[in-house]
Backbone as a chain_set.jsonl record, in Angstrom:
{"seq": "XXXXXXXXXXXXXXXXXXXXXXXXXXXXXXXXXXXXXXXXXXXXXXXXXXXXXXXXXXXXXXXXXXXXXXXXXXXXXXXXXXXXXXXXXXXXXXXXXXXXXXXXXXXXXXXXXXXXXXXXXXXXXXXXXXXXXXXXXXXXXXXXXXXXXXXXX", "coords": {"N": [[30.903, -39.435, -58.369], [32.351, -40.887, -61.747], [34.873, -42.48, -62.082], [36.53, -41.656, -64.155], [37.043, -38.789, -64.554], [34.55, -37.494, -63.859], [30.889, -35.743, -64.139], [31.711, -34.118, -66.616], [33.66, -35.393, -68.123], [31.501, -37.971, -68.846], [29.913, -37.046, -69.877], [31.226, -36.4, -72.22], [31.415, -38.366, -73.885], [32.433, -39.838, -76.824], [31.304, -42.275, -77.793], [28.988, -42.948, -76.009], [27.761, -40.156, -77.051], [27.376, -40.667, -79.749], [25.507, -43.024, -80.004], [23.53, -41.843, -78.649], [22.492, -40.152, -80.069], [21.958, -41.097, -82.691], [20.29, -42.875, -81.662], [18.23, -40.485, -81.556], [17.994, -40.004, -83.753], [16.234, -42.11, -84.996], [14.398, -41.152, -83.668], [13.505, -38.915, -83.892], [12.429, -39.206, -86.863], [10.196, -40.835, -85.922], [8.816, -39.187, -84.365], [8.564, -37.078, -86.644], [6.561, -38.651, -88.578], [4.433, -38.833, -86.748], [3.589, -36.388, -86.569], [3.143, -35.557, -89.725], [1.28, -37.576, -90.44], [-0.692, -37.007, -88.59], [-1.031, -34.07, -89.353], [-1.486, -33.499, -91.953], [-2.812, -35.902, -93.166], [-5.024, -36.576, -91.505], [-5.841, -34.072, -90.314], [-5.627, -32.763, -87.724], [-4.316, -29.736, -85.699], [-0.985, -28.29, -86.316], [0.605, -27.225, -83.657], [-0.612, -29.457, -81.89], [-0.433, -31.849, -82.513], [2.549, -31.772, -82.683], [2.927, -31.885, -80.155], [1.588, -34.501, -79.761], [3.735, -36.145, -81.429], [5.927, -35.356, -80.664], [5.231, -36.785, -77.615], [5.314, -39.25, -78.706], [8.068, -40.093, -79.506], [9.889, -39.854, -77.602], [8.798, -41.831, -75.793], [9.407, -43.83, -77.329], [12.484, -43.414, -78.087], [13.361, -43.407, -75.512], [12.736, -46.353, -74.653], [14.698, -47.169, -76.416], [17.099, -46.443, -75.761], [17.386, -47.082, -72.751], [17.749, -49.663, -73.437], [20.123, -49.999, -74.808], [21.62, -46.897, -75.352], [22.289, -46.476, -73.014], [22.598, -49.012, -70.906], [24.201, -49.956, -69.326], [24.248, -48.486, -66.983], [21.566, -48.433, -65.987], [19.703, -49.98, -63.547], [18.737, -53.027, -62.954], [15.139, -54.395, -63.201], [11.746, -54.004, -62.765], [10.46, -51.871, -61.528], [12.321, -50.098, -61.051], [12.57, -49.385, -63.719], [10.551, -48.322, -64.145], [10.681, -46.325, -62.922], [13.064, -44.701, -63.871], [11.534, -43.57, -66.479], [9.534, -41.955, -65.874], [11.314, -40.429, -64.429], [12.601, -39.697, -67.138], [10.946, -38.478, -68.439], [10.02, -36.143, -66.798], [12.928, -35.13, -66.99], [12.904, -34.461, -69.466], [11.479, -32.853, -70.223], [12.324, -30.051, -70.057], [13.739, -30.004, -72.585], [11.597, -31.026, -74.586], [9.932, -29.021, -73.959], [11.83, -27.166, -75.16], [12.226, -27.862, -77.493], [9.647, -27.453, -78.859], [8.717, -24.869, -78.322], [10.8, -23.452, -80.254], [9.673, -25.096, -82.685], [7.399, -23.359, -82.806], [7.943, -20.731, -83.089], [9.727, -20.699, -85.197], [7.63, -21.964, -87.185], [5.232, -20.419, -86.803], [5.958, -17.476, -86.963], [7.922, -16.219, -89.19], [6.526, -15.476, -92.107], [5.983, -17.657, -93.849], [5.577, -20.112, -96.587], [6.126, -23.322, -98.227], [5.746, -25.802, -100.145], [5.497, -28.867, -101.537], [4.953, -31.68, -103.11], [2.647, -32.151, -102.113], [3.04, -31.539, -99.775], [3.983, -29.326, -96.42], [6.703, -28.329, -96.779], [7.699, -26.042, -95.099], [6.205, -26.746, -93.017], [8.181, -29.32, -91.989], [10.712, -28.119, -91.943], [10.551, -26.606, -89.772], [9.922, -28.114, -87.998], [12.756, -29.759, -87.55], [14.101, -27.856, -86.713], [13.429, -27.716, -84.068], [13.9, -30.298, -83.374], [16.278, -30.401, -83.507], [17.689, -28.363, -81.443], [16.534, -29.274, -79.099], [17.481, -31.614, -78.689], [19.901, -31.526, -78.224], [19.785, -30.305, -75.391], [18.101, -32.532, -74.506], [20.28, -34.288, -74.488], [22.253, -33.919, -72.465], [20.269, -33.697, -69.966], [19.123, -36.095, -70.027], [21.305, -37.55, -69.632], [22.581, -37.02, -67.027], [20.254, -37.176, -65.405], [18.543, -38.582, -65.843], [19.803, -41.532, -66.204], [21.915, -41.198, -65.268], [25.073, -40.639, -65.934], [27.288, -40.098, -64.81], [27.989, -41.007, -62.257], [28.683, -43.916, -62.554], [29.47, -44.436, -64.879]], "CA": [[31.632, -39.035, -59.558], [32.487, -41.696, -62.324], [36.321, -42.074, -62.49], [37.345, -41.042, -65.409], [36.762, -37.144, -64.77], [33.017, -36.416, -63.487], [29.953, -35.779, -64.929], [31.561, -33.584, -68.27], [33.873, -36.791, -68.792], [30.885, -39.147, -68.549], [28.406, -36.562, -71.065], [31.994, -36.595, -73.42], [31.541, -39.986, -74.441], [31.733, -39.963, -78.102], [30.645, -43.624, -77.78], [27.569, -42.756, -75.787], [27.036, -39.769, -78.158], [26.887, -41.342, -81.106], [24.332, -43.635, -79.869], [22.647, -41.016, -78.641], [22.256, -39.306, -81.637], [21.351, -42.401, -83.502], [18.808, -43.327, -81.432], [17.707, -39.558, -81.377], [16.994, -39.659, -85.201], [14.959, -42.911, -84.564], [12.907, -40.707, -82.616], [12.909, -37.647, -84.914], [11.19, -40.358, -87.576], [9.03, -41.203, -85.534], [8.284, -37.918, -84.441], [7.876, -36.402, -87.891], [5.898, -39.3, -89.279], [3.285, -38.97, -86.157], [3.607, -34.874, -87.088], [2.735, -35.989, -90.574], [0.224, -38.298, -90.686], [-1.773, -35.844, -87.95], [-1.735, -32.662, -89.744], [-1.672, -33.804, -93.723], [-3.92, -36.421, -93.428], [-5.821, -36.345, -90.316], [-6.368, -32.603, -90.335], [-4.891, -31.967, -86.307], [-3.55, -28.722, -85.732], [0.188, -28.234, -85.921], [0.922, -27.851, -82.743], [-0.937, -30.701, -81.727], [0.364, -32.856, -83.506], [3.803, -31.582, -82.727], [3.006, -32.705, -79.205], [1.77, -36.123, -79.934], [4.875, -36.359, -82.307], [7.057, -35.879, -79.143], [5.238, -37.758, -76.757], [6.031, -40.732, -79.359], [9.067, -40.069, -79.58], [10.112, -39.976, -75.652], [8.526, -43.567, -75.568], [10.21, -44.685, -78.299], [13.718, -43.274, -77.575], [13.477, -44.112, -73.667], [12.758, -47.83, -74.731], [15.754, -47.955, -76.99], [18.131, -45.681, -74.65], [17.508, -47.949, -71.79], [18.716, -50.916, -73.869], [21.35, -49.282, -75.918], [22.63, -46.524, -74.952], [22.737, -46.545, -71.195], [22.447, -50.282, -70.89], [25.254, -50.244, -68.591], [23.964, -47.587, -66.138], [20.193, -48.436, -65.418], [19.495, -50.82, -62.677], [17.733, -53.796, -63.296], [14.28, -54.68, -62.094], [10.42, -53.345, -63.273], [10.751, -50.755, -60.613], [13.835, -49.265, -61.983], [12.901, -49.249, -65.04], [9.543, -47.075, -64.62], [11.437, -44.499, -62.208], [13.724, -44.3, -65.313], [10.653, -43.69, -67.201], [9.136, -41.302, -64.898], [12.475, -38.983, -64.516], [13.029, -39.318, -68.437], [9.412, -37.921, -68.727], [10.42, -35.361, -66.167], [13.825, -33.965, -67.074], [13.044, -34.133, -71.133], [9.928, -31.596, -70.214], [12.891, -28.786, -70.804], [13.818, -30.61, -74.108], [10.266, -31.083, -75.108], [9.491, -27.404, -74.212], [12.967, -25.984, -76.316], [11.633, -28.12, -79.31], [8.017, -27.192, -79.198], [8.784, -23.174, -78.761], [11.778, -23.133, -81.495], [8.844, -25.113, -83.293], [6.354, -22.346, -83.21], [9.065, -19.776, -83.445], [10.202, -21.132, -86.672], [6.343, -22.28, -88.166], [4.647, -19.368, -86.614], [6.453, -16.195, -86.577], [7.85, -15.979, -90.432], [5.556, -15.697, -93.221], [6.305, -18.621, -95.32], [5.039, -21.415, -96.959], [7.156, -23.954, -99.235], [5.43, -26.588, -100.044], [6.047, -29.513, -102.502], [3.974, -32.911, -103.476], [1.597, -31.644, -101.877], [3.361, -31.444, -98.443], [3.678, -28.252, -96.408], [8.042, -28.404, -96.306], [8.276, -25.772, -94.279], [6.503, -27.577, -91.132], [9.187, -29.896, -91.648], [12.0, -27.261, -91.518], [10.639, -25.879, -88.263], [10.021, -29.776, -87.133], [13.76, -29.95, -87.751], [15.285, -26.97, -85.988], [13.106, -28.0, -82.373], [14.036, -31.226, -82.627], [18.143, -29.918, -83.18], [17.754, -27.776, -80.586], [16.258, -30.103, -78.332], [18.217, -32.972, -78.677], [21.008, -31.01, -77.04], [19.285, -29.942, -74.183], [17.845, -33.746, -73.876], [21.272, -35.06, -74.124], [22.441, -33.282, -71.115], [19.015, -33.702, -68.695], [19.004, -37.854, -69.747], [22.787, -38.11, -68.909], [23.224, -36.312, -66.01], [19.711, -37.353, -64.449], [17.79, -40.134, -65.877], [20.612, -42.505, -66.196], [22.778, -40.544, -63.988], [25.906, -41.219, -65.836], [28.222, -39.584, -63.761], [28.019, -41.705, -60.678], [28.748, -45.057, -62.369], [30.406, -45.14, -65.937]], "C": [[32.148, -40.274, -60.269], [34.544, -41.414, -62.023], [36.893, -41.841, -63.262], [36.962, -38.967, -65.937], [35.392, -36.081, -64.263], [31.834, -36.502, -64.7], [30.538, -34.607, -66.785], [32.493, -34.706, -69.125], [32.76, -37.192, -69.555], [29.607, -38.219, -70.049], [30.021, -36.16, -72.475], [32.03, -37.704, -74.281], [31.088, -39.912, -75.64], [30.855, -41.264, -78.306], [29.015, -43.588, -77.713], [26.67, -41.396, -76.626], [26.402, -40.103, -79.398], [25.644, -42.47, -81.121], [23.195, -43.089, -79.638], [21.624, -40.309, -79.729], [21.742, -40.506, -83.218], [20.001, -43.159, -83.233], [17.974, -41.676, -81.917], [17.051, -39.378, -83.115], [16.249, -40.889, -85.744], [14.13, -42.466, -84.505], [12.572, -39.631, -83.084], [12.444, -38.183, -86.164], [10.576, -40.141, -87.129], [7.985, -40.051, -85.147], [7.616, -37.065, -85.533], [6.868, -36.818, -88.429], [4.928, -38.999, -88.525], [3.077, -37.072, -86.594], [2.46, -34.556, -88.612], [1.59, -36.307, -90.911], [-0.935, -37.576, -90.294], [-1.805, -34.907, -89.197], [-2.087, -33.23, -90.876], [-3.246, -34.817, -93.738], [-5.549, -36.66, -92.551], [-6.744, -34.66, -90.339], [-6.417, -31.793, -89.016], [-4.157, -30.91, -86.336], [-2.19, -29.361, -85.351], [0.768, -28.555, -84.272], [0.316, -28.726, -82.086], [-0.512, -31.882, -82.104], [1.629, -33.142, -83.006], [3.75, -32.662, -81.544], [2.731, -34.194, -78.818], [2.865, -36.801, -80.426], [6.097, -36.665, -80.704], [7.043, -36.722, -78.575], [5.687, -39.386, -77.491], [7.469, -40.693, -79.35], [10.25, -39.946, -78.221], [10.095, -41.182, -75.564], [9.152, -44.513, -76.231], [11.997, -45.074, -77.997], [14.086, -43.947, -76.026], [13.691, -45.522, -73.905], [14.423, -48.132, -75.149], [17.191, -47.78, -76.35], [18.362, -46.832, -74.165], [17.968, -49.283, -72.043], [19.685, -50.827, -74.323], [22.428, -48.576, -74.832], [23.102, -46.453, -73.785], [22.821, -47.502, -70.606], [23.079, -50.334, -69.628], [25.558, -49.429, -67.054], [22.677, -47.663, -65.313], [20.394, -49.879, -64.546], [18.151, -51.842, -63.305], [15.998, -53.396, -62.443], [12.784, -53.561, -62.809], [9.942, -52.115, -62.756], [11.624, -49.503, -60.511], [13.241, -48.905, -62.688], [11.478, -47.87, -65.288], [10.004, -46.155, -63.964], [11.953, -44.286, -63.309], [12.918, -43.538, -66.157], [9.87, -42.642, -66.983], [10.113, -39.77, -65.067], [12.54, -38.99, -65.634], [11.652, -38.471, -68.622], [9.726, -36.203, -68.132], [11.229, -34.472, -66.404], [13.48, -33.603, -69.144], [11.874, -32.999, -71.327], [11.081, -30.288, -70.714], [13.309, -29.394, -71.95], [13.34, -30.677, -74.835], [9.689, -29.545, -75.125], [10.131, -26.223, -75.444], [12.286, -26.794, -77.278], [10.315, -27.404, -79.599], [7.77, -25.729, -79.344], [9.788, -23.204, -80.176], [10.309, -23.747, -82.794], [8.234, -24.307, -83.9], [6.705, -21.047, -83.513], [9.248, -19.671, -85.088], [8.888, -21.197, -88.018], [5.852, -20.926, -88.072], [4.753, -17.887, -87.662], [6.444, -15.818, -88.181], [6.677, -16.265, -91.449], [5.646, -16.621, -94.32], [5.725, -19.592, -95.573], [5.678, -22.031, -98.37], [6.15, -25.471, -98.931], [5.582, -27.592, -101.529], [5.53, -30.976, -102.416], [2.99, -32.806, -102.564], [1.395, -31.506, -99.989], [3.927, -30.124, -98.055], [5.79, -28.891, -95.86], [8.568, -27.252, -94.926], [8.154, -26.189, -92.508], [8.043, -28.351, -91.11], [10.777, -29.257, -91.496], [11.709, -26.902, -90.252], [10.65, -27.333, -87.429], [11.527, -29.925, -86.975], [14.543, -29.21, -86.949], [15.008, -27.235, -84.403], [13.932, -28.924, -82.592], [15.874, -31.088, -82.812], [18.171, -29.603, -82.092], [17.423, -28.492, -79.34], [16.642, -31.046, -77.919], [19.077, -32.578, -78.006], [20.845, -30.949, -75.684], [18.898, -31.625, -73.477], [19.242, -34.426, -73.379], [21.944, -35.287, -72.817], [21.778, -33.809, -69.948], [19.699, -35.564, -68.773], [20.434, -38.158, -69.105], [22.929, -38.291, -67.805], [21.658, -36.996, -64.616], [19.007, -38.336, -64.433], [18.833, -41.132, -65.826], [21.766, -42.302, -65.28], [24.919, -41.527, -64.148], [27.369, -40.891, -65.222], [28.547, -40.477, -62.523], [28.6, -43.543, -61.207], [29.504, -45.379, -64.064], [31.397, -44.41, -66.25]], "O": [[32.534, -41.057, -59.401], [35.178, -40.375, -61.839], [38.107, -41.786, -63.069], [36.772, -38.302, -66.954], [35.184, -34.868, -64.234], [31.86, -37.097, -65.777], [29.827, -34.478, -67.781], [32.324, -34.968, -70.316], [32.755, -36.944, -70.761], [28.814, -38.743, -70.832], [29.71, -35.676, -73.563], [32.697, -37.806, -75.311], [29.888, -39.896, -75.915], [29.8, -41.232, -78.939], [28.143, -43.887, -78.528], [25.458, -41.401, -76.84], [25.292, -39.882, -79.882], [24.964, -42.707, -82.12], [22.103, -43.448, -80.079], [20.429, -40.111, -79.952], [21.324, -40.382, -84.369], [19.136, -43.709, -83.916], [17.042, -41.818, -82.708], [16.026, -38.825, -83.514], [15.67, -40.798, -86.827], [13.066, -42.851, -84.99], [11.446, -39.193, -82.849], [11.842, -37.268, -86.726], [9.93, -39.161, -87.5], [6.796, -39.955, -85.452], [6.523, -36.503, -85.462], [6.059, -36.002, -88.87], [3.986, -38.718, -89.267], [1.936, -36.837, -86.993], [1.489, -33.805, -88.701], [0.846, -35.582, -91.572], [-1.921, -37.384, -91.005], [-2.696, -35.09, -90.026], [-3.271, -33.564, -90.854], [-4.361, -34.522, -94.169], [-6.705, -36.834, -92.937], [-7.941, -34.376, -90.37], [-6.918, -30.675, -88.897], [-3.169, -31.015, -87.062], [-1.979, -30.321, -84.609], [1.188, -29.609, -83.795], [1.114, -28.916, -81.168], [-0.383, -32.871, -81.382], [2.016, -34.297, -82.826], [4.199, -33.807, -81.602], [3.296, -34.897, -77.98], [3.096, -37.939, -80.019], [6.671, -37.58, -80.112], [7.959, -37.541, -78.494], [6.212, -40.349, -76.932], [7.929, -41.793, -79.043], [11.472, -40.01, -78.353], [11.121, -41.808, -75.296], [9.41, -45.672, -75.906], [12.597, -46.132, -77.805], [14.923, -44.778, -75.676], [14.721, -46.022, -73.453], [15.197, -48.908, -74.589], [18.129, -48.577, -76.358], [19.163, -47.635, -74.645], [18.479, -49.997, -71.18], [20.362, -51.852, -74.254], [23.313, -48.967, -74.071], [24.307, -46.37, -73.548], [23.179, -47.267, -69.452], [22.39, -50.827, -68.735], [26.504, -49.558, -66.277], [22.581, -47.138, -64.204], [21.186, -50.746, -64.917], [17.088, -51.554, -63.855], [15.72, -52.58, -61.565], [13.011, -52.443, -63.271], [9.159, -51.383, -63.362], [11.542, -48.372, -60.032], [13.111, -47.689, -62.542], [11.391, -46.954, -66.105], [9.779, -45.014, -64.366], [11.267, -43.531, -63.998], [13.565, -42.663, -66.731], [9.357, -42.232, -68.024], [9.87, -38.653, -65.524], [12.598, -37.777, -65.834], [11.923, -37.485, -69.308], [9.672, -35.226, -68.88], [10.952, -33.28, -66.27], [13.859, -32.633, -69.802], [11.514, -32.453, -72.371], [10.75, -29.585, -71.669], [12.715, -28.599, -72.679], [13.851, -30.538, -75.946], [9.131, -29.007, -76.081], [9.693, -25.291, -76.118], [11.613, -26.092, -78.033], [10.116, -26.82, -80.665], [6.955, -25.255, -80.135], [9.206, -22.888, -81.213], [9.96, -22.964, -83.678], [8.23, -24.201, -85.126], [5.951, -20.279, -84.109], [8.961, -18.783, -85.89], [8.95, -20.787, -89.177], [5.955, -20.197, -89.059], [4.071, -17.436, -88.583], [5.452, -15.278, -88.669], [6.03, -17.313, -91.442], [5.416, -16.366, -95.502], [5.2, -20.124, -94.594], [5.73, -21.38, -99.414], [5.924, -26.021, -97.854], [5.778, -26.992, -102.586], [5.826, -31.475, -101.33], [2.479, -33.903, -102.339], [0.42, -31.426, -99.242], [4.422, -29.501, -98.994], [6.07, -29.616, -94.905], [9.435, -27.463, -94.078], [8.878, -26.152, -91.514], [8.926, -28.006, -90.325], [11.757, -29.84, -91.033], [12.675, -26.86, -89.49], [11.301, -27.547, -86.406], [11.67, -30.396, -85.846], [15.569, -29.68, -86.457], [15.885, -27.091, -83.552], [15.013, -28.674, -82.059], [16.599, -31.802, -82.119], [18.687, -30.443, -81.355], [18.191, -28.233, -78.413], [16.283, -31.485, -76.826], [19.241, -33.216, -76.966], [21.627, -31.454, -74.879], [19.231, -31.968, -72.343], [19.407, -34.959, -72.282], [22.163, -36.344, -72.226], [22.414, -34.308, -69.02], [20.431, -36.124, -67.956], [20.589, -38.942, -68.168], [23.307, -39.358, -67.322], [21.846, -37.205, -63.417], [18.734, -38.999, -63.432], [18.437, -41.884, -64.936], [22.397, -43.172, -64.681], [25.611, -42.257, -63.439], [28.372, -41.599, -65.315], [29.642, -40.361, -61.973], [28.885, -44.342, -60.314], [30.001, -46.474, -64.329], [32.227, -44.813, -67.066]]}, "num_chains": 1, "name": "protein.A"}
């Protein structure tokens, strides 16, 4: 247990939220743009796409996490750093799953289409509500198990 209260202390940290959440719309860029580029110009199905969009965005975020925001929690060493890498892969699979259903929930289900310069807006509204929804759920898993900040900040 960290001393200052436990693991709902240690996931209160406006500090480490706000980084969180800063890196996290890093990684919802990067996400959208690989979303983007696939379907519009490429011509990859949606959800395909979606899921390449993620997996960039895992790799991306993880990198900057592990220097940023958790800096102060991960263990040195090349060995560390891919277990880190490994369990972030691992626990963000429910994070990656709530975005990718609310995704198809959202694109799927309703009948709509809004589109504008010649881009389809409403992918990017349903791109928008996974990766809300998801980010929560990640926040939680990376805290509590990839960086495991309970035990040490």
């Amino acid at each position: 247990m960290s001393a200052d209260g436990g693991p709902l202390a240690a996931l209160a940290s406006r500090v480490r939220i706000g980084q969180f959440v800063t890196v996290g719309v890093v990684g919802a860029v990067c996400d959208t743009a690989v979303l983007l580029v696939l379907v519009e110009w490429v011509g990859v199905l949606e959800e395909l796409a979606v899921l390449a969009g993620i997996e960039t965005a895992i790799l991306v975020m993880f990198a900057i996490n592990d220097r940023w925001t958790f800096a102060e929690v991960g263990a040195d060493g090349r060995r560390s750093f891919f277990g880190r890498l490994l369990r972030s892969h691992g626990v963000r699979a429910a994070g990656s799953a709530t975005q990718f259903l609310v995704f198809v929930a959202v694109f799927r289900l309703p009948s709509v289409s809004v589109t504008a310069l010649g881009v389809d807006l409403w992918l990017l509204i349903a791109k928008g509500a996974g990766i809300g929804v998801g980010m929560v759920v990640n926040y939680v898993f990376e805290s509590l198990f990839t960086w495991r900040v309970q035990d040490g900040s």
